[in-house]
C-alpha positions in Angstrom: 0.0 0.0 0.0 2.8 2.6 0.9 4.5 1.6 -2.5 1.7 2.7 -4.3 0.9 5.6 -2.7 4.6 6.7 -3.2 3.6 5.9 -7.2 0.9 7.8 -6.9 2.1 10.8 -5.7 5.5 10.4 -8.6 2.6 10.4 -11.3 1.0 13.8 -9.7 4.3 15.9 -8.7 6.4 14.8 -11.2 6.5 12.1 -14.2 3.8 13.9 -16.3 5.9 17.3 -16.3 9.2 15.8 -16.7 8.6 14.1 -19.7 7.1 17.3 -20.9 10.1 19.3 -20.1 12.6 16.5 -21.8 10.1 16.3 -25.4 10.9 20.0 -25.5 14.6 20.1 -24.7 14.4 22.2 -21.8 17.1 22.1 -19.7 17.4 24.7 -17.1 19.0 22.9 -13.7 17.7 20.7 -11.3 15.9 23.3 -9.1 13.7 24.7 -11.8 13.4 21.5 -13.5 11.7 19.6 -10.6 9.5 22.9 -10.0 8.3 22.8 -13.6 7.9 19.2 -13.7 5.5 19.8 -10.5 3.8 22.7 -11.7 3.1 21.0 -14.9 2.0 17.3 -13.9 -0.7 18.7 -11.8 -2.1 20.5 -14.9 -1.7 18.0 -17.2 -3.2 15.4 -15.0 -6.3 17.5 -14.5 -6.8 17.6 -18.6 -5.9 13.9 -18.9 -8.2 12.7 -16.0 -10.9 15.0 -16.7 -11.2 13.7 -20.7 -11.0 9.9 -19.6 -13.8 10.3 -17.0 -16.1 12.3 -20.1 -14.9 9.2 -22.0 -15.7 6.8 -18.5 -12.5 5.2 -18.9 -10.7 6.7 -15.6 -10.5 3.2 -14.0 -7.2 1.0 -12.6 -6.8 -0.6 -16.0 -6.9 2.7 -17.9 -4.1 4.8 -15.7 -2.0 1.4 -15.2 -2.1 1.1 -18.7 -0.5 5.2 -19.3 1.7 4.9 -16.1 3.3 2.2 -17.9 3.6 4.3 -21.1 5.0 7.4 -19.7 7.7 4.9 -17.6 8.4 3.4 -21.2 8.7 6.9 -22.7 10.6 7.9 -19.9 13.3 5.0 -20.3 13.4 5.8 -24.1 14.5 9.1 -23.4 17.1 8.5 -20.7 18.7 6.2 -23.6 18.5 9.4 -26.2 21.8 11.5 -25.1 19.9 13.9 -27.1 17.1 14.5 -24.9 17.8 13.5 -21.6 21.1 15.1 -20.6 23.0 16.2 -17.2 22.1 19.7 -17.6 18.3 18.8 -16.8 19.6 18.2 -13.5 22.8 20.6 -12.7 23.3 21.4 -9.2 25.2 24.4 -9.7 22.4 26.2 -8.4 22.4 24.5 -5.5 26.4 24.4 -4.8 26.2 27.9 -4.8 24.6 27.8 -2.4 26.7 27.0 -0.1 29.0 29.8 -1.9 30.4 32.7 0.4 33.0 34.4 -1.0 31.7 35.4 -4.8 28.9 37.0 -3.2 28.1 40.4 -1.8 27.4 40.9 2.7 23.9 41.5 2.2 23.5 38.9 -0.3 24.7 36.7 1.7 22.5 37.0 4.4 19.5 37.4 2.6 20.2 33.5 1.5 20.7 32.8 5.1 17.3 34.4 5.5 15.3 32.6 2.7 17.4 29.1 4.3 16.2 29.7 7.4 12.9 30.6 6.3 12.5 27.0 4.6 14.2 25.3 7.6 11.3 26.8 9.7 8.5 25.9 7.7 9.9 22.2 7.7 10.3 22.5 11.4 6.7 23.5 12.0 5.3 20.9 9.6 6.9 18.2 11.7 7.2 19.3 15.3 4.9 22.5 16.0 1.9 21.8 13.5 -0.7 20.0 15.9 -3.3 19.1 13.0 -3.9 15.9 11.9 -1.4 15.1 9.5 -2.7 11.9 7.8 -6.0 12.9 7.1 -8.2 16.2 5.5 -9.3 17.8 8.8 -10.5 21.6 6.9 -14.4 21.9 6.5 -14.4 22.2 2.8 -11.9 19.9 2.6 -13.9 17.0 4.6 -17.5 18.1 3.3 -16.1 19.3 -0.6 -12.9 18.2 -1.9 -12.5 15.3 -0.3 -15.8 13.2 -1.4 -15.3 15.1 -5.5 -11.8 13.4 -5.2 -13.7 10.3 -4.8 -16.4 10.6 -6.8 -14.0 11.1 -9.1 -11.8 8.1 -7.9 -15.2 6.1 -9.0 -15.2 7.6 -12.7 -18.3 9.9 -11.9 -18.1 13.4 -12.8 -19.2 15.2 -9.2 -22.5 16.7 -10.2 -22.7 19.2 -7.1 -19.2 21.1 -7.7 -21.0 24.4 -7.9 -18.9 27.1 -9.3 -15.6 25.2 -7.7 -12.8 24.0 -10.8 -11.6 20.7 -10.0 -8.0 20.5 -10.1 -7.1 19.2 -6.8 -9.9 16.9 -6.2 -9.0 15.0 -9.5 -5.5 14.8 -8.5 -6.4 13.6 -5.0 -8.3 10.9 -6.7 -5.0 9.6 -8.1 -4.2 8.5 -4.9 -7.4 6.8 -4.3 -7.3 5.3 -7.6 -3.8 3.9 -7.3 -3.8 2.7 -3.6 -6.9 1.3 -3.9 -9.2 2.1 -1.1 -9.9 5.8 0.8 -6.6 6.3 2.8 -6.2 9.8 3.1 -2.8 10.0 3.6 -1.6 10.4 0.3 -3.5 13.2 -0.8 -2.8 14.6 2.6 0.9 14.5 1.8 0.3 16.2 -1.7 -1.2 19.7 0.0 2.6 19.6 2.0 4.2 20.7 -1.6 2.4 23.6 -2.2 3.8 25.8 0.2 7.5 24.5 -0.7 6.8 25.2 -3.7 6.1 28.8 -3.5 9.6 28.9 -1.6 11.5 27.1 -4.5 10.3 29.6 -6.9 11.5 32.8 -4.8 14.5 31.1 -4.1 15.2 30.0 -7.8 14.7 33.3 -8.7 16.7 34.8 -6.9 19.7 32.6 -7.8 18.9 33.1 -11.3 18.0 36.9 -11.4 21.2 37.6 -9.1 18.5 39.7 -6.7 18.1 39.0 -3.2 14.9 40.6 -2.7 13.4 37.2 -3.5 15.0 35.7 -0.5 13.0 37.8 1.6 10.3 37.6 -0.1 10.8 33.9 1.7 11.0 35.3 4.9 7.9 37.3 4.5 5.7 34.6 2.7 6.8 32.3 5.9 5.4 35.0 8.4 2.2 35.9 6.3 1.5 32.1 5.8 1.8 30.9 9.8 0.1 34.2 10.9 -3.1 34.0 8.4 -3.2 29.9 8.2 -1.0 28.2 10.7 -1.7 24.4 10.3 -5.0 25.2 8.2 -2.3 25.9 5.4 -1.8 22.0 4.8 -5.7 21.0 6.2 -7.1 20.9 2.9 -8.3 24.0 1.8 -7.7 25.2 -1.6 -6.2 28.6 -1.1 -2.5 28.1 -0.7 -2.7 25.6 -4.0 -4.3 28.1 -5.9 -1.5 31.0 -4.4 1.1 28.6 -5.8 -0.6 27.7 -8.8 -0.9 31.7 -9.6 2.9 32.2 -8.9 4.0 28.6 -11.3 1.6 30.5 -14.1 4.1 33.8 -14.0 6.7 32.0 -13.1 8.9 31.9 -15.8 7.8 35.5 -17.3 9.8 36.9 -14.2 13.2 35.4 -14.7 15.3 37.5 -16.7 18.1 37.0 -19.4 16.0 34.0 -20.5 18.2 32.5 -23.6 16.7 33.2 -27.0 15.9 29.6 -27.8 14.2 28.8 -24.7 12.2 32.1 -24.4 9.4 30.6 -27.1 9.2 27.5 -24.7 9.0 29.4 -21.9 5.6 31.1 -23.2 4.1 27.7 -23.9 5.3 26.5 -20.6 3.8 29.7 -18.9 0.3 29.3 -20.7 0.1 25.8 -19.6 0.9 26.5 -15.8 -2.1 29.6 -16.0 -4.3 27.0 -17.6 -3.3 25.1 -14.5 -3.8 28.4 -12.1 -7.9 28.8 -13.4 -8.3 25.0 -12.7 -7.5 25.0 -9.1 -9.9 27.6 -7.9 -11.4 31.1 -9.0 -8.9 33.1 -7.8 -6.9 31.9 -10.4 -8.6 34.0 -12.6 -7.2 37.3 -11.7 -3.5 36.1 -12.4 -5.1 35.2 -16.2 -6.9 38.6 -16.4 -3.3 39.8 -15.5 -0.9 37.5 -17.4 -1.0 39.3 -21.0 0.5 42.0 -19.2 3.0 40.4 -18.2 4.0 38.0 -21.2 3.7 41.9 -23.3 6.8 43.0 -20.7 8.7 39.4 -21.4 8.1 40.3 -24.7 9.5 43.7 -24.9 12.9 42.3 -23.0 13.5 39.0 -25.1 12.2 40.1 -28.3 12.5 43.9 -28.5 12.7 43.3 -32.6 8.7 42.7 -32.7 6.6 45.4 -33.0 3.8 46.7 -31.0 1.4 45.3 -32.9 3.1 41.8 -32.9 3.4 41.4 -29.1 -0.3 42.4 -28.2 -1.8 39.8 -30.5 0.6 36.8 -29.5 -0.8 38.5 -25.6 -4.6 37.9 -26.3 -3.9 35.0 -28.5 -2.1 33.1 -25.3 -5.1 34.1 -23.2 -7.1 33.0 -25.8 -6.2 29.5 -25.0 -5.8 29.5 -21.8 -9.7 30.5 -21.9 -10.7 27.8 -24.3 -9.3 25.5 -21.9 -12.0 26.3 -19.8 -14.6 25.2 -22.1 -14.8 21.4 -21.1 -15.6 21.5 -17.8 -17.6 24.6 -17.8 -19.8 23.3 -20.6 -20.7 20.2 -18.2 -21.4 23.3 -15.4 -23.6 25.0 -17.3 -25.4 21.8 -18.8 -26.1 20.9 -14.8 -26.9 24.7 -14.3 -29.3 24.8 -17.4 -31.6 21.3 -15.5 -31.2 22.9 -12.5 -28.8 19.7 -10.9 -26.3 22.1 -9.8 -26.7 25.9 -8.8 -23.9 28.2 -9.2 -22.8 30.5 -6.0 -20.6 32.8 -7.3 -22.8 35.5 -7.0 -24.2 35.4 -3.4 -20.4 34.8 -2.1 -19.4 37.9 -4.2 -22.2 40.0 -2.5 -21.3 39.1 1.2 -21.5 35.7 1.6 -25.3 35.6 2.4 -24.5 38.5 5.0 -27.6 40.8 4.3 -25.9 44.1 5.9 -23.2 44.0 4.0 -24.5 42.8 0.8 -24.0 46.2 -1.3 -22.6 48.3 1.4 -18.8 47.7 -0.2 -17.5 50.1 3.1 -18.6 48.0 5.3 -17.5 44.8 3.0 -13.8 46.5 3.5 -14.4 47.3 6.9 -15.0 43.6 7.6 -12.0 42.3 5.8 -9.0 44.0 7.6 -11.4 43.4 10.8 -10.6 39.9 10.4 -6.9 40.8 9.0 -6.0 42.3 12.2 -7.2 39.6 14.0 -4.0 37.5 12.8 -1.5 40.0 12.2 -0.2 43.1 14.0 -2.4 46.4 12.8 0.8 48.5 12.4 2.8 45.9 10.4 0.0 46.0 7.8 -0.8 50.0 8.5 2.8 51.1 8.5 5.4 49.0 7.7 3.6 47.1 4.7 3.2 50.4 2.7 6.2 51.6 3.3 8.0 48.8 2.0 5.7 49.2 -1.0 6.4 52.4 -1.9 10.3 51.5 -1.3 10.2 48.3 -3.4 8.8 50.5 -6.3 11.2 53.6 -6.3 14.3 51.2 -6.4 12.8 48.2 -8.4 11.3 49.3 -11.7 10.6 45.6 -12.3 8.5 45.7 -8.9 5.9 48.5 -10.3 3.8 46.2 -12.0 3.6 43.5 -9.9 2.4 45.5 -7.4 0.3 47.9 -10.0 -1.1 45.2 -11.9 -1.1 42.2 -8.8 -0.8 43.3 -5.5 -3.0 46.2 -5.2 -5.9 44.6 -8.1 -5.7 41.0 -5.8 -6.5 43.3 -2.5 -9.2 45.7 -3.4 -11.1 42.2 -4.8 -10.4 40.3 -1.6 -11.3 43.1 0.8 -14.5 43.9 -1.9 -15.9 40.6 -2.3 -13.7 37.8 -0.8 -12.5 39.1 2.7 -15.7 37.2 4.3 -12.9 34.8 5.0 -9.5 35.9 5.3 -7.8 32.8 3.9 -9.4 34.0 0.7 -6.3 36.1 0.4 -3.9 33.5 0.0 -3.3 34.4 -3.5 -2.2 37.7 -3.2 0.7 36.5 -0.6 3.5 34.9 -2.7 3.2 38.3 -4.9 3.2 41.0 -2.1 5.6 39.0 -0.3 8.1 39.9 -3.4 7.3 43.3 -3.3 8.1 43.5 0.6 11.0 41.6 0.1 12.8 43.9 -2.4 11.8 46.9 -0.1 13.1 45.2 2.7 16.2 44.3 0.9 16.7 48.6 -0.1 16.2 49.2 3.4 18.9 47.1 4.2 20.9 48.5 1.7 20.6 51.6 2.9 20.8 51.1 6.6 23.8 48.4 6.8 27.2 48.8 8.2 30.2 47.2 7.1 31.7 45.9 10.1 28.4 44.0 11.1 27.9 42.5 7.9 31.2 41.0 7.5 31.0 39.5 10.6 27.4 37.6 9.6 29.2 37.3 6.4 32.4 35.0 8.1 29.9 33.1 10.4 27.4 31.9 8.1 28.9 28.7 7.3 28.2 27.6 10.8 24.4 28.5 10.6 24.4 26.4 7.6 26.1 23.8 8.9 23.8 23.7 12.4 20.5 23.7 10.0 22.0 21.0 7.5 22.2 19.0 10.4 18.8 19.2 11.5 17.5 18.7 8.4 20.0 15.3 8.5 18.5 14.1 11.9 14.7 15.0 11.3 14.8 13.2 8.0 16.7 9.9 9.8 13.6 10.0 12.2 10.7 10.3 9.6 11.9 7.2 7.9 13.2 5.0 11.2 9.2 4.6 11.1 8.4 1.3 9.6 5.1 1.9 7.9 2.6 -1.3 7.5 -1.1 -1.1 6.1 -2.5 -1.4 9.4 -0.6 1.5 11.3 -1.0 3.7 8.2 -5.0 2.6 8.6 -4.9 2.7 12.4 -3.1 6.2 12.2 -5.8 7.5 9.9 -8.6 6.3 12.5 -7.3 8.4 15.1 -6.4 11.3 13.2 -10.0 11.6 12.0 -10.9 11.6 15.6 -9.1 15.4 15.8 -11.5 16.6 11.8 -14.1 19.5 12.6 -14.8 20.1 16.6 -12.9 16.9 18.4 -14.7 17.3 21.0 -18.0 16.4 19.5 -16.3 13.3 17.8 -14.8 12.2 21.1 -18.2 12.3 22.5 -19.8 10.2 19.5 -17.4 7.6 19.7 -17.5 7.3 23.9 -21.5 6.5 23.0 -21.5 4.5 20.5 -18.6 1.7 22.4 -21.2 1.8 25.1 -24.7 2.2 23.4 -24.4 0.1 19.4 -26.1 2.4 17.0 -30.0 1.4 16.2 -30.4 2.9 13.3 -29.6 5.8 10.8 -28.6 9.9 12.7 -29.8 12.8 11.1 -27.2 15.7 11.8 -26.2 19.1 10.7 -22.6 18.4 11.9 -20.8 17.3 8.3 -17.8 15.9 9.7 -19.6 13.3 11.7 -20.8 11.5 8.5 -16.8 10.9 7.8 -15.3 9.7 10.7 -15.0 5.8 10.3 -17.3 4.4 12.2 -20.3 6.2 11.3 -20.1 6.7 7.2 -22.8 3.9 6.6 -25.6 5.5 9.0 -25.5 8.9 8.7 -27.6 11.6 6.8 -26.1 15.2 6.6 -28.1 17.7 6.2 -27.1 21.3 6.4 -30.3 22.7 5.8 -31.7 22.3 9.1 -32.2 26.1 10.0 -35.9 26.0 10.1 -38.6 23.7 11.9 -40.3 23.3 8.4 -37.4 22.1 6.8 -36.4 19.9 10.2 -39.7 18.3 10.1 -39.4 17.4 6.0 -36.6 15.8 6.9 -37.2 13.6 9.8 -40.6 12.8 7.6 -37.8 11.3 4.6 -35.6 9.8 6.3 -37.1 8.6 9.6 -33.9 8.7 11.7 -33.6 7.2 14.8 -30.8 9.7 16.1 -30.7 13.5 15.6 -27.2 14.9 16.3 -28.2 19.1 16.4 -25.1 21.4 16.1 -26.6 24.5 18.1 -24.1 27.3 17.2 -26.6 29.2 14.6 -29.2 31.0 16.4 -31.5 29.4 13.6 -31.8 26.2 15.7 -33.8 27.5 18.4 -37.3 26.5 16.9 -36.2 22.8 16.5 -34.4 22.6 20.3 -38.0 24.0 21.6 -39.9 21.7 19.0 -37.7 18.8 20.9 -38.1 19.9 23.7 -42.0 20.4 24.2 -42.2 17.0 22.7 -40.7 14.9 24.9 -42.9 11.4 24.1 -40.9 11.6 20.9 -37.4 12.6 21.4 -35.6 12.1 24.6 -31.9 13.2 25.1 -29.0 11.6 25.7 -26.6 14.8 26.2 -26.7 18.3 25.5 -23.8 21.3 25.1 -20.9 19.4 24.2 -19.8 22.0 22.3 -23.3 23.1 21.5 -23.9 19.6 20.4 -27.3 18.0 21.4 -28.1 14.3 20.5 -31.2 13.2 20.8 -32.8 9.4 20.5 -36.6 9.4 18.9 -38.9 6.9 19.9 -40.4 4.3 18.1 -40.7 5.5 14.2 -41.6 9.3 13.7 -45.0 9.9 12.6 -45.4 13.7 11.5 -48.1 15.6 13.3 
């Protein structure tokens, strides 16, 4: 079972990609390589996947069958000198590294910065970060993008997506696919790259661009990401995937001095990975309505010879197709839209979220937004010191003003305007303002630094190096001392689940139910109950119980013999009086556990 998860996860992060990047020749190092190959399996997967389940051919037989292939192709090319060489995998950029004495002070310890920054994020994956780390413990990730990636594991397209591109669930169902049965840990282990992706880009960037504002850009994308989402970063949600996703598509327009005959490949490249960006979740549309921009400025640098003219139509001719490639799965939408199996709710979360106050009062919309901003990071960081850095970045970086013109400041108006009813909406903006902060951080220092100080970080670096190597070394020696078995991995998912949505409601559940066997079916607003293990086959969630009417409707359907009521929404009070003043029919077996009520009903409901 581990084997093929570990298969799984090569065909989603990597094989696709790679063979991409080696049928086109391009050879840029072993950093950018694997990043490309990531960035680019994930799309192409999505396309591949989605076609074979319109053609209902995604089964084992089917992707054994191409897994096969691409290994085949693969070995065909390592045996063509021609088109599998060393420089697909150079580690120069990686030996430098390590590289002190070519480099300026402050670069220098800007890349001890952007190390330490990835150091940390490891560190708090593996010893601070007290989430679950086997299983999908987010709400939309338990009561959303979990059970699309198995539908789609089952060769169903999911008919209740709503407005929601599929990207992630599809590659989830890889690992469900492969493996074999529902163990989460897999595609648990996929959300981990995301983040370290985001950081491999800065830092690749910087290596290549000679500019050490991406390095802290690392540090700054490390501090906005464990301020805003903490462990909810790797949960399950979608936001950080799409905020890496939206740096991959621009990826390549920002490195500079691109040679001549890789600059054409680098377009196609760049389309694909936007393609990829719009698939993963709507944000990703912004970084499209920005990218002919963008690919205009690559242009102008690498091919200053083409006119005006020239440049804007190969602009809106790229986002051209990256639109079309929309069409597939949007066609499908609007077919479910048009017989009214699906509903689209684009609009009521642009207008508030189904908040009636702030539904066209956009003050109060902004208001809201850096009210729940300021929650999680320090006012006068974001206030002060953000801005100024802003305003820095752009009077010394010209290449800064339109990332933060055409980016930065678009991404925040729409997030505080329409998306800050929940602040990990603005995921996508981070990796972006983060390079922005980081070049006006790295002026700052610039302007500020003294000699004497530097050079003596400069001489000692080594040793910080050497120290974080070395934990690095150890931690990785005690992740794989653990001998992993089908059982533990399916025992360890079992209790894991346990800690998904409000533990202490699940604690509660399972305490009853090793005392008191189930007698029949639960009705429940409280999603993640109908996930954990032991309760999948006999529950009913229904998330519409906020009125008596529609509580009554359902007990009538489904005739449960439980009801588990989650109390939080002030909605509920009609049904916990309607309970309560019928106490022949429902009697309780425990109440406020974390505004939990279950209730046993007796004998077979009868509506009156």
């Amino acid at each position: 079972m581990f084997f093929l998860g570990v298969l799984a996860l090569f065909q989603i992060v990597f094989l696709p990609g790679f063979l991409l990047l080696t049928a086109l020749r391009y050879r840029e190092g072993f950093l950018k390589t694997v990043l490309l190959s990531f960035g680019l399996s994930i799309t192409i997967n999505y396309f591949l996947i989605l076609t074979l389940t319109f053609l209902h051919l995604y089964t084992p037989a089917t992707l054994i069958s191409l897994y096969c292939i691409e290994c085949l192709m693969l070995l065909c090319m390592i045996s063509f000198k021609n088109l599998l060489t060393p420089t697909h995998f150079s580690l120069k950029p990686i030996s430098t590294f390590f590289s002190f004495t070519e480099q300026s002070s402050l670069i220098t310890i800007s890349k001890l910065a952007g190390f330490f920054a990835f150091v940390y994020l490891i560190c708090f994956y593996s010893f601070y970060d007290d989430a679950p780390k086997s299983v999908f413990s987010s709400w939309d990730a338990i009561l959303s993008w979990n059970p699309w990636a198995q539908q789609w594991a089952q060769n169903i397209l999911p008919p209740h997506t709503s407005d929601y591109p599929q990207l992630i669930p599809i590659n989830v169902s890889l690992t469900y696919l492969i493996v074999g049965n529902q163990l989460e840990l897999f595609g648990k282990i996929f959300f981990y790259t995301f983040p370290f992706a985001i950081l491999g880009i800065l830092w690749d960037l910087a290596n290549r661009n000679k500019q050490a504002g991406f390095f802290w850009g690392m540090v700054f994308f490390i501090v906005f990401l464990l301020k805003i989402f903490g462990n909810q970063s790797i949960s399950g949600y979608a936001d950080i995937p799409v905020a890496s996703m939206c740096l991959f598509s621009l990826y390549l327009l920002f490195i500079e001095n691109t040679p001549r005959t890789d600059c054409k490949k680098s377009i196609f490249l760049s389309v694909i990975l936007t393609m990829g960006a719009i698939s993963t979740k709507q944000a990703g549309l912004l970084v499209m309505a920005a990218y002919p921009i963008f690919l205009y400025l690559f242009l102008s640098k690498n091919f200053p010879f083409y006119s005006t003219t020239q440049k804007i139509k190969i602009s809106l001719l790229s986002l051209l197709l990256i639109i079309a490639s929309l069409i597939p799965w949007e066609s499908y939408k609007l077919f479910l839209y048009y017989h009214h199996l699906d509903y689209s709710n684009s609009l009521p979360l642009l207008e508030g979220a189904g908040d009636q106050v702030m539904r066209h009062n956009y003050f109060l919309k902004v208001k809201h937004s850096l009210h729940l901003l300021f929650r999680l990071m320090d006012k006068n960081f974001l206030v002060i010191i953000v801005p100024i850095l802003i305003i820095l970045s752009c009077y010394s970086a010209k290449k800064m003003r339109p990332i933060a013109l055409w980016l930065v400041l678009p991404m925040f108006l729409m997030w505080a305007l329409f998306f800050g009813y929940d602040v990990r909406n603005i995921a996508y903006l981070l990796p972006f303002l983060s390079i922005v902060l980081g070049f006006g951080f790295q002026f700052l220092l610039q302007f500020l630094s003294h000699n004497r100080f530097v050079y003596f970080l400069k001489t000692h670096g080594i040793l910080a190096y050497t120290l974080l190597s070395v934990l690095i070394t150890l931690g990785g020696l005690l992740k794989l001392n653990h001998t992993y078995k089908n059982k533990k991995l399916i025992n360890q998912q079992f209790i894991a689940m346990k800690q998904i949505g409000i533990p202490q409601i699940n604690d509660f559940m399972y305490t009853y139910i090793n005392k008191n066997p189930l007698a029949g079916i639960i009705m429940t607003n409280y999603g993640p109950l109908c996930y954990l293990t032991s309760f999948t086959s006999n529950c009913f969630y229904r998330p519409n119980l906020l009125s008596l009417d529609l509580f009554l409707k359902n007990l009538s359907e489904l005739k449960p013999s439980y009801i588990g009521l989650l109390t939080i929404s002030s909605k509920t009070k009609a049904i916990k009086e309607y309970v309560a003043n019928h106490p022949e029919k429902f009697e309780m077996i425990e109440s406020h556990v974390a505004y939990f009520n279950l209730y046993y009903i007796r004998g077979s409901y009868e509506k009156s």
